[in-house]
MIPA-680756 format. One record per atom (N, C-alpha, C): x, y, z. Coordinates in pm, whole numbers, padded with zeros to 5 digits, always signed. Layout:
// MIPA-680756
XYZ ...
//
This chain:
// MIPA-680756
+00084-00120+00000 +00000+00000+00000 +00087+00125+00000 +00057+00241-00070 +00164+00377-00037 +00128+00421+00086 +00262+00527+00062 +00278+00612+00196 +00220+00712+00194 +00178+00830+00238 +00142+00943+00213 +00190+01042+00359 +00254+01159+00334 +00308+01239+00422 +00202+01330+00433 +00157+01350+00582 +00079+01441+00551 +00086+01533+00706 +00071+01693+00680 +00040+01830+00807 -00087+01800+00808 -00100+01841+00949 -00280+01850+01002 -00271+01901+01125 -00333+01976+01177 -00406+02020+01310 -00463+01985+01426 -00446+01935+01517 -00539+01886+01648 -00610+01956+01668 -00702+01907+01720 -00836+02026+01784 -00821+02109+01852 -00641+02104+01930 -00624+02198+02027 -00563+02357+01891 -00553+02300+01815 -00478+02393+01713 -00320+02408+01661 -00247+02263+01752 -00091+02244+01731 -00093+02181+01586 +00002+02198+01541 +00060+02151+01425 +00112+02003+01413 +00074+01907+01343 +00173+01785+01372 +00180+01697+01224 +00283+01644+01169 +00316+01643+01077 +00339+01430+01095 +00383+01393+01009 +00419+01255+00989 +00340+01141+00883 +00400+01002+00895 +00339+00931+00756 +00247+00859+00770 +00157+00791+00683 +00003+00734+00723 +00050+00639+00575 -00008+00500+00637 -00025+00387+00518 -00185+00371+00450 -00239+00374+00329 -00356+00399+00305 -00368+00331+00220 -00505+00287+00144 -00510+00264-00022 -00488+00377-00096 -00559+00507-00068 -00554+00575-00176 -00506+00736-00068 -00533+00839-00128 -00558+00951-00088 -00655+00991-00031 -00804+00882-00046 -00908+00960+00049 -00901+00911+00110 -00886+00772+00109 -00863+00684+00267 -00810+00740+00376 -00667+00799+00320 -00577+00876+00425 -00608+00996+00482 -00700+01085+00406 -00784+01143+00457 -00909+01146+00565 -01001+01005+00532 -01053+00966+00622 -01019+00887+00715 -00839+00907+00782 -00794+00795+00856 -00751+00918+00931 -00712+01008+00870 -00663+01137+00998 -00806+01178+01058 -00895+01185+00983 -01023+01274+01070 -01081+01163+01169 -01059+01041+01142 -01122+00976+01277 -01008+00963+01377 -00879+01059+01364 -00792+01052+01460 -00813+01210+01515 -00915+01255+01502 -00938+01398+01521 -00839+01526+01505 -00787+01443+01373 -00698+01546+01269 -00738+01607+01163 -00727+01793+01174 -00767+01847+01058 -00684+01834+00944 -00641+01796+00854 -00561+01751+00762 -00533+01902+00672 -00390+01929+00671 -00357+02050+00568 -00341+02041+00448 -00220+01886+00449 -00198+01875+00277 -00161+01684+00344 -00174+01636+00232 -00123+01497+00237 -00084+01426+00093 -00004+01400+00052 +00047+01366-00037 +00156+01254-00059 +00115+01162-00209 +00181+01077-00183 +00375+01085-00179 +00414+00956-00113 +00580+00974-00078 +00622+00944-00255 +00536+00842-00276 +00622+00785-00423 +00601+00903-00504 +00525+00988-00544 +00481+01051-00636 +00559+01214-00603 +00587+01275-00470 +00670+01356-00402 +00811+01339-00482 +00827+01203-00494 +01006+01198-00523 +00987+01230-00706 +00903+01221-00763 +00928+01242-00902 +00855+01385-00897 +00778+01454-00840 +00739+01576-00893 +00817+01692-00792 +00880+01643-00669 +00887+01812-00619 +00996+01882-00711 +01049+01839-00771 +01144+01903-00824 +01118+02005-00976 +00995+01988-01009 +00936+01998-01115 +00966+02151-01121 +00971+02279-01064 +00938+02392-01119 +01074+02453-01117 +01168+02342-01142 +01331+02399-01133 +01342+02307-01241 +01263+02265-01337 +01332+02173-01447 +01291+02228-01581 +01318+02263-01640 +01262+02335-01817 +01220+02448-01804 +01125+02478-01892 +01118+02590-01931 +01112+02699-01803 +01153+02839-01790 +01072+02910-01597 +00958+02929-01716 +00854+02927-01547 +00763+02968-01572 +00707+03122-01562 +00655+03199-01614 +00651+03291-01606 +00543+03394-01522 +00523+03509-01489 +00381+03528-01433 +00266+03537-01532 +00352+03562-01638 +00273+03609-01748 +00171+03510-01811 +00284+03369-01825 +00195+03246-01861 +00116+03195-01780 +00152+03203-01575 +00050+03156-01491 -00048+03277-01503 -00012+03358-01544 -00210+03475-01570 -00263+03430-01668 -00228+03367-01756 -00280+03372-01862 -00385+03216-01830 -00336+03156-01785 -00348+02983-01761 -00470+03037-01636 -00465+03115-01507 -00560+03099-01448 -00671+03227-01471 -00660+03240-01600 -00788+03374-01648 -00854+03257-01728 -00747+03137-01836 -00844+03072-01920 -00920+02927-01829 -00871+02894-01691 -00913+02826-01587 -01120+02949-01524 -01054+03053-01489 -01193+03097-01491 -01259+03094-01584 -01221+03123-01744 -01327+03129-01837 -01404+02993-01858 -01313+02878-01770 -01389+02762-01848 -01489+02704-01716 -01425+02769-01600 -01514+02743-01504 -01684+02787-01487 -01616+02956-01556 -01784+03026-01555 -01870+02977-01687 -01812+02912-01774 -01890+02870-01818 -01932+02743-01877 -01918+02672-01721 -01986+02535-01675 -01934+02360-01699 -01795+02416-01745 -01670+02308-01749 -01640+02301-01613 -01662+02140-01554 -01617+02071-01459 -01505+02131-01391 -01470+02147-01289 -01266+02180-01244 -01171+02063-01340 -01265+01934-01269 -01150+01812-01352 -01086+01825-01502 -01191+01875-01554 -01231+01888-01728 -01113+01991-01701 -01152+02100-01683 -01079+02245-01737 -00923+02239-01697 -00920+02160-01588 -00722+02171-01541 -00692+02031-01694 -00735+01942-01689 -00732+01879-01835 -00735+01935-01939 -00781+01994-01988 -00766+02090-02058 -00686+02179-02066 -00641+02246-01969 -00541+02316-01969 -00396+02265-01949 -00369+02144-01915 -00266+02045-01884 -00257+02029-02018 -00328+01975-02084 -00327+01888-02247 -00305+02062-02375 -00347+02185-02338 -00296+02271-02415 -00187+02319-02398 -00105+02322-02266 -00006+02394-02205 +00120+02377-02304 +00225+02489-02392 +00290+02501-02381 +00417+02468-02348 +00472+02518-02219 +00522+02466-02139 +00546+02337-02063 +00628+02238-02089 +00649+02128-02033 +00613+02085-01896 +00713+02241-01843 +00698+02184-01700 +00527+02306-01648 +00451+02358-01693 +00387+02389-01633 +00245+02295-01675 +00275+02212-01821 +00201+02060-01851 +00212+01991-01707 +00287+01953-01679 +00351+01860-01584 +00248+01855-01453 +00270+01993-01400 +00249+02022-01274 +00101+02063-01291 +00030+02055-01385 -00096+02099-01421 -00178+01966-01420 -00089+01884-01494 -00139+01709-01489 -00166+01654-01344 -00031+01719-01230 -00032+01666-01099 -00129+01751-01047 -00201+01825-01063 -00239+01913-00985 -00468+01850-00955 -00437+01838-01111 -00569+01760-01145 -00560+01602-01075 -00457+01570-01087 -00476+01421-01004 -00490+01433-00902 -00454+01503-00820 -00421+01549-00685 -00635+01555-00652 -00686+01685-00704 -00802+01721-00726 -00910+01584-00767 -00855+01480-00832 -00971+01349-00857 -00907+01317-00760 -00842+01262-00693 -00831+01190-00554 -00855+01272-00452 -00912+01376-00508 -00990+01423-00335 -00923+01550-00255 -00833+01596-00309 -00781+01696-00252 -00848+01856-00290 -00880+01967-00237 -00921+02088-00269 -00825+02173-00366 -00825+02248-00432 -00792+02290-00552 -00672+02384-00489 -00719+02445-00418 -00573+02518-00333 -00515+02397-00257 -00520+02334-00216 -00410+02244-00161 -00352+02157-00223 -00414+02145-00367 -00274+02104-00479 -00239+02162-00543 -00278+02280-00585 -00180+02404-00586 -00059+02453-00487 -00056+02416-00385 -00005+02430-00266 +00132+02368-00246 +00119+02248-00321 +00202+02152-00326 +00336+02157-00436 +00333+02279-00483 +00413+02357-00563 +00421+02525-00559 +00503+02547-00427 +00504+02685-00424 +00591+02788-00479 +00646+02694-00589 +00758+02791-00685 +00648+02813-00761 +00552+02740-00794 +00467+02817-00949 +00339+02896-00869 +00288+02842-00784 +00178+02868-00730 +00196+02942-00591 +00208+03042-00586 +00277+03164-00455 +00150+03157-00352 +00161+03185-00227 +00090+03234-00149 -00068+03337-00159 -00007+03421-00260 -00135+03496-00309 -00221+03421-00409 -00206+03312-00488 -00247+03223-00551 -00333+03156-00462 -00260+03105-00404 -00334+02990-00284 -00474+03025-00233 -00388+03114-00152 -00515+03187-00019 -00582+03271-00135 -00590+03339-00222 -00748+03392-00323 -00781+03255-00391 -00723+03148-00393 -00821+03022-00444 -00882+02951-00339 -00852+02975-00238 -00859+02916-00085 -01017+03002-00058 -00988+03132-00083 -01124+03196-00033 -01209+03214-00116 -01181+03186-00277 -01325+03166-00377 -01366+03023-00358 -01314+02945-00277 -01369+02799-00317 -01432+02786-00184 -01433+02868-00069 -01505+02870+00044 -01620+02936+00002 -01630+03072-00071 -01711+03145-00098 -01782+03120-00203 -01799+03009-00269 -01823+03007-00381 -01843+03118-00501 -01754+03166-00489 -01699+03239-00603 -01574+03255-00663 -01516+03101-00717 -01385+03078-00755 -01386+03163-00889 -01422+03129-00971 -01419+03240-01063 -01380+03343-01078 -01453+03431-00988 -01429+03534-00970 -01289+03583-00927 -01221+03480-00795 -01123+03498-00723 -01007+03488-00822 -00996+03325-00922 -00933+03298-01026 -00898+03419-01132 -01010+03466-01150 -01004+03617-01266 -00899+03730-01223 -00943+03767-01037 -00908+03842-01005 -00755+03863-01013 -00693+03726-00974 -00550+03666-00937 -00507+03711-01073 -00528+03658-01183 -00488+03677-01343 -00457+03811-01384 -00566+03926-01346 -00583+04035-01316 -00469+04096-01281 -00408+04042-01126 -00316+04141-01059 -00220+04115-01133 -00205+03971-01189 -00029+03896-01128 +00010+03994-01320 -00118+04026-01439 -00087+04106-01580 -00031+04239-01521 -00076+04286-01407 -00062+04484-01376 +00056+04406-01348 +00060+04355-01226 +00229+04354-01184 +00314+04297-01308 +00273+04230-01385 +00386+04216-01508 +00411+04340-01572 +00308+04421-01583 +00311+04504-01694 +00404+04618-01624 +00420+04639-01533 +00461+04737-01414 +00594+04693-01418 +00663+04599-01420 +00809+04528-01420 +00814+04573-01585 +00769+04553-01677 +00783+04594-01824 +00809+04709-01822 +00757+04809-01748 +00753+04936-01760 +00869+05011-01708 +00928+04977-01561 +01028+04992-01511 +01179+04938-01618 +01150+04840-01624 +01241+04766-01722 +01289+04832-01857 +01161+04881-01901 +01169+04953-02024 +01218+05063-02051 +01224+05131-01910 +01214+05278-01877 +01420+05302-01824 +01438+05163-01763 +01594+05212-01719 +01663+05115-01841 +01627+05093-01973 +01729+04982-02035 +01803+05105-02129 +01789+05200-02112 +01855+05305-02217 +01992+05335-02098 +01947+05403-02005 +02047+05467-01942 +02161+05324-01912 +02102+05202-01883 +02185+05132-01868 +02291+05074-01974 +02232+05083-02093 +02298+05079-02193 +02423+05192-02236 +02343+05298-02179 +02425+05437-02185 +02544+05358-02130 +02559+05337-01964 +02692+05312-01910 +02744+05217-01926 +02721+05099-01970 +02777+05010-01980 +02855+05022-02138 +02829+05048-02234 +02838+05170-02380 +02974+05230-02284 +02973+05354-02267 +03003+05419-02170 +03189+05374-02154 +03138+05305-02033 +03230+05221-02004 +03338+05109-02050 +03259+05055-02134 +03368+04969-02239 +03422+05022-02334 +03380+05115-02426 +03464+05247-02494 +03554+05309-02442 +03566+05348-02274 +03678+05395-02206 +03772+05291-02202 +03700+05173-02153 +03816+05107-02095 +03923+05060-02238 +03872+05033-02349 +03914+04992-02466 +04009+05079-02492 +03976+05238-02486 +04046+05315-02493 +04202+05323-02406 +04179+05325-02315 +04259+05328-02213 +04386+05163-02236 +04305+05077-02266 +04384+04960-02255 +04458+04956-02371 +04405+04950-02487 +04460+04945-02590 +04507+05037-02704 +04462+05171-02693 +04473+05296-02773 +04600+05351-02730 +04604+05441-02573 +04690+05481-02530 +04818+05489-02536 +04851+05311-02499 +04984+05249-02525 +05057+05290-02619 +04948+05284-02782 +05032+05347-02874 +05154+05470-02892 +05076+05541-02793 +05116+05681-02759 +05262+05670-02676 +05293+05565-02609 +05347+05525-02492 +05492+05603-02554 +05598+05543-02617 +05698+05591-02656 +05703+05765-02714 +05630+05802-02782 +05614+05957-02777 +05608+06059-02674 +05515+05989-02570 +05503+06037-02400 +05632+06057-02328 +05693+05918-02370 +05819+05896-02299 +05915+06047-02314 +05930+06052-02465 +06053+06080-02485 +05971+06284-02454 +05899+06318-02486 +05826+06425-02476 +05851+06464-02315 +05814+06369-02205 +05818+06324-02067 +06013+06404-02005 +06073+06307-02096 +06179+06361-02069 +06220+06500-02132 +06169+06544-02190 +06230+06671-02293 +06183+06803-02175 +06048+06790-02154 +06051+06877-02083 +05879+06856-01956 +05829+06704-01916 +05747+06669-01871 +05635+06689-01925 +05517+06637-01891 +05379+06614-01950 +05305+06674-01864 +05184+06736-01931 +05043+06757-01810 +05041+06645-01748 +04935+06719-01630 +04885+06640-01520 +04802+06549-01586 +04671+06570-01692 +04593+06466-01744 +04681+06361-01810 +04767+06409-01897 +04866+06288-01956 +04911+06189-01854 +04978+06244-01779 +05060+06153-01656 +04939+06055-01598 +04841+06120-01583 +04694+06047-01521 +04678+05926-01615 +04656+05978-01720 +04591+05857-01827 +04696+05764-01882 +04794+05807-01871 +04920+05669-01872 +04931+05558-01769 +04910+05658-01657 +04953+05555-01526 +04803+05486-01509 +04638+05522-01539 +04596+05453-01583 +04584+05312-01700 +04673+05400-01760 +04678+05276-01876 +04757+05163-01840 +04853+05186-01807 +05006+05075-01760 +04893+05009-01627 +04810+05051-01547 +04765+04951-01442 +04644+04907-01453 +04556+04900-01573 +04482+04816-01676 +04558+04746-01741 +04648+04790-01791 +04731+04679-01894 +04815+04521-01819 +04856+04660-01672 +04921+04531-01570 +04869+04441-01496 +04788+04522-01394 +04680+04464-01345 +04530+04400-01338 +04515+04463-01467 +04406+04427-01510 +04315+04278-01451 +04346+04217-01522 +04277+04056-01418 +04272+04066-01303 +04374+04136-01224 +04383+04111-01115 +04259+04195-01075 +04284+04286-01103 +04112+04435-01066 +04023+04360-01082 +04017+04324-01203 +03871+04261-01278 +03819+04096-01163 +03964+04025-01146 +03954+03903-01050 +03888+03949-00891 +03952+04076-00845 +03902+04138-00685 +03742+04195-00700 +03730+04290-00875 +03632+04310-00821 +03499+04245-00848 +03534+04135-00938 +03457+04007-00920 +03426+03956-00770 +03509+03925-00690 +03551+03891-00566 +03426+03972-00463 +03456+04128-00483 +03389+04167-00410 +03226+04170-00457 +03218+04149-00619 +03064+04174-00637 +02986+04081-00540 +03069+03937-00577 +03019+03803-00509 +02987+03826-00362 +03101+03853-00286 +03121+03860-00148 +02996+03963-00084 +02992+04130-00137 +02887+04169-00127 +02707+04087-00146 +02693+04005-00239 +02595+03951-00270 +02565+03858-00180 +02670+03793-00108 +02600+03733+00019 +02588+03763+00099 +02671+03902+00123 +02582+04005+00259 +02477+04013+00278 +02459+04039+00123 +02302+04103+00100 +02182+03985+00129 +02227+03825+00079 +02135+03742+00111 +02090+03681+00260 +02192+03790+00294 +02164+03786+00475 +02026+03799+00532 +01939+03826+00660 +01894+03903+00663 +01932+04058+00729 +01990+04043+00808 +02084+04211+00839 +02092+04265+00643 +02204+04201+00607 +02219+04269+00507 +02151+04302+00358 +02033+04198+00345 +01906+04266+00306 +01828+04380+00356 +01788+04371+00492 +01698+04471+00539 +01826+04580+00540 +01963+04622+00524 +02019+04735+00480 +02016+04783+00341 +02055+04692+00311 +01983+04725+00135 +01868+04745+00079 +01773+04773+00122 +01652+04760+00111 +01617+04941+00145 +01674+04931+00276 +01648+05068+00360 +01719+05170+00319 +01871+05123+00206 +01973+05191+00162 +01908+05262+00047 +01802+05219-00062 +01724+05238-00147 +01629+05331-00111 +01557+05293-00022 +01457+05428+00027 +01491+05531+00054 +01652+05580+00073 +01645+05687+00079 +01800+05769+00005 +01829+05663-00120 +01851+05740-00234 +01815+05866-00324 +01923+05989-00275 +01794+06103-00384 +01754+06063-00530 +01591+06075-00570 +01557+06043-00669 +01503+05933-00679 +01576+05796-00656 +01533+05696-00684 +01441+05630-00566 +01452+05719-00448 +01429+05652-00326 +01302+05670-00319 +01182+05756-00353 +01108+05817-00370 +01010+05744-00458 +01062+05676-00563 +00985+05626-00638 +01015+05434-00568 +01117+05397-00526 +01120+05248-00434 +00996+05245-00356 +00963+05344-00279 +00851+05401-00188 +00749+05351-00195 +00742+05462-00307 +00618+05440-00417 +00537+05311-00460 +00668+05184-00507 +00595+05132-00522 +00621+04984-00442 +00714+05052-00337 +00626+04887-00216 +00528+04980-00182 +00469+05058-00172 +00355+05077-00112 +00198+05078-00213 +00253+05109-00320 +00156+05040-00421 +00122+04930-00429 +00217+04836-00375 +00191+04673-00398 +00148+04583-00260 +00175+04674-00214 +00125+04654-00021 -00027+04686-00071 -00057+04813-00089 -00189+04817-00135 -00283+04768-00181 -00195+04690-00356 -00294+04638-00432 -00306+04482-00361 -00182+04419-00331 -00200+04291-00300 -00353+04265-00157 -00291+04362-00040 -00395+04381+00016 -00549+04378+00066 -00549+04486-00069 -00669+04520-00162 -00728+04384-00181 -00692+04339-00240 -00735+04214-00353 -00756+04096-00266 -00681+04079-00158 -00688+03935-00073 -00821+04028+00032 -00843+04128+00098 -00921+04144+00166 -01114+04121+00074 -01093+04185-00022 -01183+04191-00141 -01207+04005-00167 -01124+03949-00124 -01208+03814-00149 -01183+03717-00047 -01174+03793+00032 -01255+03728+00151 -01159+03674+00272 -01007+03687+00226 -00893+03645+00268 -00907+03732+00451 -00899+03668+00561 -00877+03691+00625 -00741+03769+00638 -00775+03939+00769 -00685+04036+00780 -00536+03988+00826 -00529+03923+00886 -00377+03944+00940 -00298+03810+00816 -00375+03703+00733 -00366+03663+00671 -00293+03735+00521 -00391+03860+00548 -00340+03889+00375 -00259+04023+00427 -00206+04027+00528 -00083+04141+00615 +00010+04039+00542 +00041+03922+00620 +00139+03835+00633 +00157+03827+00409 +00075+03759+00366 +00113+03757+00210 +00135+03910+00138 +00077+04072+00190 +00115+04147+00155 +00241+04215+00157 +00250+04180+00303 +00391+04241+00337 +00523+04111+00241 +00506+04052+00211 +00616+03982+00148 +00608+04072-00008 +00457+04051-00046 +00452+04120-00182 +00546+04221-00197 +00572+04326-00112 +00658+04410-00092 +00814+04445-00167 +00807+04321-00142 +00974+04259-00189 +01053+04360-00126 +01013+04415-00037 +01133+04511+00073 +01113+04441+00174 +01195+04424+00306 +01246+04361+00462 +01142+04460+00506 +01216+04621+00443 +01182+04732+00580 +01080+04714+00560 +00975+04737+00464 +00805+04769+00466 +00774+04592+00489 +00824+04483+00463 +00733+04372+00547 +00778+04368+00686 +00909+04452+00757 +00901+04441+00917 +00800+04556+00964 +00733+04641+00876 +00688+04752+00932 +00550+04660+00949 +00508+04616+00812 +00386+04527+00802 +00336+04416+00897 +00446+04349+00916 +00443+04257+01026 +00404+04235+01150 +00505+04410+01195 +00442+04451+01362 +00356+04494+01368 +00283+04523+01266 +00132+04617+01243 +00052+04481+01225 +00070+04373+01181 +00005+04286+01216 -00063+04235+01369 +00089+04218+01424 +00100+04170+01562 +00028+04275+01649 -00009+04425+01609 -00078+04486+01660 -00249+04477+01691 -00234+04415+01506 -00397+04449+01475 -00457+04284+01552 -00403+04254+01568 -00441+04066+01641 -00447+04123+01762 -00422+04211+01819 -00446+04238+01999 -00563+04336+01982 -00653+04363+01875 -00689+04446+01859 -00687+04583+01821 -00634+04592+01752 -00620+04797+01787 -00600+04803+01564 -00608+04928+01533 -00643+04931+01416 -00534+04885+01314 -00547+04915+01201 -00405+04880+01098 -00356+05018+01066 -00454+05145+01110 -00386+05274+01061 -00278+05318+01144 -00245+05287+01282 -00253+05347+01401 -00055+05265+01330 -00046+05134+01358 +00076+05129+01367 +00162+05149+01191 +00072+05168+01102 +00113+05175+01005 +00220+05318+00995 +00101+05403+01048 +00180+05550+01038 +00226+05572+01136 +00283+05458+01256 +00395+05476+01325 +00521+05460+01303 +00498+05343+01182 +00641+05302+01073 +00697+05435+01011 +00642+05534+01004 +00713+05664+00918 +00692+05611+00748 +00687+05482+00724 +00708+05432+00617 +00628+05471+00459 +00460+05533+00539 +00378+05573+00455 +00340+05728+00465 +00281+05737+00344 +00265+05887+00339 +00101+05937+00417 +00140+06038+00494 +00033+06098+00586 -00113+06092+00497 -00103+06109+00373 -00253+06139+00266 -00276+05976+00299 -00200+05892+00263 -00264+05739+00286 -00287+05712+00395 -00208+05738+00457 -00270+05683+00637 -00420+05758+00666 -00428+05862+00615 -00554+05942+00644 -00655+05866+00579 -00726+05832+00451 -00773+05745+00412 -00767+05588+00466 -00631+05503+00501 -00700+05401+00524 -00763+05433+00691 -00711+05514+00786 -00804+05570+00866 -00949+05531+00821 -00965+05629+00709 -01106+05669+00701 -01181+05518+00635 -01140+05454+00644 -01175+05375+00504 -01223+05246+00627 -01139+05167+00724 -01133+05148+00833 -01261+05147+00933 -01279+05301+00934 -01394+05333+01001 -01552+05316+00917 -01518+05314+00771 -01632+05339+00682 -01630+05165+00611 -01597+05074+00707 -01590+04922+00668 -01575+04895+00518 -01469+04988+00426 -01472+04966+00244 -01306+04972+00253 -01237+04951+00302 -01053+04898+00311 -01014+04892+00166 -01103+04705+00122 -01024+04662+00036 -01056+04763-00132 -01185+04854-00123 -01225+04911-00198 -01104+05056-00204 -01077+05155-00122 -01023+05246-00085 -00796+05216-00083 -00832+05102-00052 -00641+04996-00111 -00627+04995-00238 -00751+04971-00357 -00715+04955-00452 -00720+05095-00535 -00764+05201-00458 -00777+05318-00549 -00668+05352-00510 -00627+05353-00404 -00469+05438-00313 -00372+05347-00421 -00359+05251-00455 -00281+05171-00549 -00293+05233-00714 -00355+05227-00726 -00407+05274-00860 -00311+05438-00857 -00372+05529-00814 -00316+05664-00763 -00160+05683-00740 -00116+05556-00646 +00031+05591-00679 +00051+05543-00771 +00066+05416-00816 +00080+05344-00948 +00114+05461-01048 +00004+05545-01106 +00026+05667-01207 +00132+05766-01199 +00101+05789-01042 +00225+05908-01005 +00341+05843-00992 +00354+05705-00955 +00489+05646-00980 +00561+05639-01168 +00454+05637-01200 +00527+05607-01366 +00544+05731-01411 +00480+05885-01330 +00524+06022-01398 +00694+06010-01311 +00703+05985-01189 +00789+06019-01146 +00959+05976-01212 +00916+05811-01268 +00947+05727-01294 +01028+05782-01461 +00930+05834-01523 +00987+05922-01648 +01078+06040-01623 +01027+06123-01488 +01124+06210-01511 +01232+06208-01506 +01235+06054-01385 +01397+06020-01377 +01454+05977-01456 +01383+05929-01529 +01476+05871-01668 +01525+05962-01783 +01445+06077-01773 +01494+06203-01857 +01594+06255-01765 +01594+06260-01637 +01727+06331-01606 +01858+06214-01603 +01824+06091-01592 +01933+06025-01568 +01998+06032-01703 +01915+06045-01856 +01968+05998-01985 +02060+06176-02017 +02077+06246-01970 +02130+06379-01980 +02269+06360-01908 +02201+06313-01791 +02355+06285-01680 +02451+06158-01723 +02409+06069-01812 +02520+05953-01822 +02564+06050-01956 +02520+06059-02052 +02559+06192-02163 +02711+06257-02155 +02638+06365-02017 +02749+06421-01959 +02875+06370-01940 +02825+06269-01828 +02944+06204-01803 +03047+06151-01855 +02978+06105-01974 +03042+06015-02095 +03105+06101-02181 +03084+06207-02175 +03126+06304-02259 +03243+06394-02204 +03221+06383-02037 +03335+06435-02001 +03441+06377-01973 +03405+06209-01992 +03505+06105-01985 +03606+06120-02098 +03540+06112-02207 +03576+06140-02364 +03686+06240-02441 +03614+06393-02338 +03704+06455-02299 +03831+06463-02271 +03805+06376-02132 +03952+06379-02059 +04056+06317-02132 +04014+06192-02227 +04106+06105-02249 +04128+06212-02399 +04069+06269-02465 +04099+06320-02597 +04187+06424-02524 +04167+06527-02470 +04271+06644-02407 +04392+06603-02322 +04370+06437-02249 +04496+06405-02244 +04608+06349-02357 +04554+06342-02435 +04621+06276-02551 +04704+06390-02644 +04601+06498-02693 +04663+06572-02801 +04678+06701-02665 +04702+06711-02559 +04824+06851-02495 +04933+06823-02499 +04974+06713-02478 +05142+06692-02505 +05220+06775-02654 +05105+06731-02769 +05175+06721-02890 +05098+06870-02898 +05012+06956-02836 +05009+07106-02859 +05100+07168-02766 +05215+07146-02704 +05249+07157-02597 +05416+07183-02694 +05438+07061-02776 +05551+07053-02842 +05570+07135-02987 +05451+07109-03040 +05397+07280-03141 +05455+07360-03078 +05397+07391-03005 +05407+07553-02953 +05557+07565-02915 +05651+07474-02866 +05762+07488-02869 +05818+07484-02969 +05829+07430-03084 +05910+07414-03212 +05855+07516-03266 +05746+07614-03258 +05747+07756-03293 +05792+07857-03223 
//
């Protein structure tokens, strides 16, 4: 007979985990509840060893393709295709190998008896937390559909919002990196040429200060080079696991917020996404400190999910979500005033999604201007780089003109 591993609940509300021998999946189901176990997930051991690995194998999956997959999951639901049918369906059209795969397991999971969020569940690289719990609360509420649509909904804005950002800094980045390899080319391999003319010029009667600069640059690219390039490899790495710290995440994080320019718009939009995610899990039905805990991650900042967090731990003793929010400093006084008001006027998840919406816009004006001033300033820079190395080059030899006249 298989094994099946399965979490479940005592009546007292502890957690307790371990393996159960069954025929099938419902059996094992109906073998924990006459042990007066609420059962979370249970799943088989044999079938665990060939699928957990599934959303680290082929193609990534994208958000774009899971919106797309659970908008055409609502369309077939609302109109009166089985669950079994429609994840079949969508397993047998899929694209994607591995999101075939896990679409196939997901439906088996679902004919042997499991709830639609808890085999979703069972893959939390494709299927996130905000997935879950809004399928978790349309299938209580009977209004999966709806919840399904909604999810499809957010996860297109938040793609389109990463497109937009993306779209918006790939010039300037191009600028410096452009930029930068033109200097260094310069410097490494142009210069040198010059090297013996310098020399003898050097001795006749010495060189500017820029000349002397851009030689002794050149000779310690030419010399050292690997070695720079080997350290500051070294340090990119070494930094990067600071950062995967948590100390040295939640500094980096906090280091961003208050960048001039850019810090302003970081702000902007963890707090747009605190909002919309929010928004959207309260709007269907997701219990409050529930959709704190999945918002504040949405965040993708430490500082605004530790701000989120303790404002959780507040609102569970009772007391409001405005009160410790705008004790964080983290949000702006116009929002705290509204979700105040919003709070008191029992419409939150209605009043989250307009405050989202609102920055959202003013984030993408802000968002342009910086990109018009940043594409002026790498310009500059590049130009005064360009500069330096052209005026270090030809003063020597206007230097020796002017003497042989």
């Amino acid at each position: 007979m298989p094994e099946f591993t399965y979490r479940a609940k005592t009546i007292r509300g502890a957690s307790v985990q371990g393996t159960i021998t069954a025929g099938g999946r419902r059996e094992a189901l109906a073998t924990l509840t006459s042990k007066s176990l609420f059962p979370l997930s249970v799943q088989d051991i044999a079938s665990r060893s060939r699928w957990i690995q599934l959303p680290t194998l082929g193609r990534r999956i994208s958000a774009e393709l899971l919106s797309d997959n659970l908008a055409q999951l609502a369309d077939l639901l609302s109109n009166g295709v089985p669950l079994l049918k429609s994840l079949r369906v969508l397993a047998t059209q899929a694209k994607n190998p591995t999101l075939a795969q896990i679409l196939t397991k997901v439906c088996d999971d679902v004919a042997d008896g499991a709830a639609l969020e808890e085999a979703m569940a069972q893959h939390p690289r494709v299927f996130g937390d905000l997935v879950v719990n809004m399928v978790r609360a349309g299938s209580a509420g009977a209004f999966l559909e709806e919840a399904l649509q909604r999810t499809a909904d957010f996860l297109t804005r938040q793609e389109e919002l990463k497109r937009k950002v993306k779209g918006a800094m790939a010039y300037p980045v191009f600028l410096a990196v452009a930029g930068f390899t033109v200097t260094t080319v310069l410097i490494i391999f142009f210069v040198p040429k010059f090297a013996e003319l310098f020399a003898r010029l050097e001795a006749e009667g010495g060189l500017p200060w820029m000349t002397s600069v851009l030689l002794w640059l050149s000779d310690t690219f030419k010399i050292y080079g690997l070695i720079i390039l080997a350290v500051g490899t070294a340090a990119v790495l070494g930094l990067k696991r600071v950062i995967d710290t948590d100390q040295g995440q939640r500094v980096y994080d906090n280091f961003w917020l208050h960048v001039p320019l850019i810090g302003p718009v970081a702000r902007g939009y963890a707090v747009a996404r605190f909002c919309r995610v929010l928004g959207t899990l309260l709007g269907n039905g997701v219990p409050l400190l529930k959709s704190l805990d999945i918002s504040g991650q949405a965040t993708t900042n430490v500082v605004f999910a530790d701000a989120i967090q303790a404002s959780a731990a507040t609102v569970s003793s009772g007391d409001t979500l405005a009160g410790p929010l705008e004790a964080s400093g983290l949000f702006p006084p116009s929002i705290m005033a509204m979700i105040h008001v919003a709070e008191e006027a029992n419409n939150l998840d209605h009043v989250l999604l307009q405050i989202a919406d609102r920055i959202e816009r003013r984030n993408e004006q802000q968002l342009e201007i910086l990109v018009r001033l940043l594409e002026p300033i790498m310009l500059l820079v590049m130009g005064a780089i360009m500069l330096f190395v052209i005026l270090a080059l030809l003063l020597p030899i206007f230097d020796m003109g002017s003497t042989i006249g």
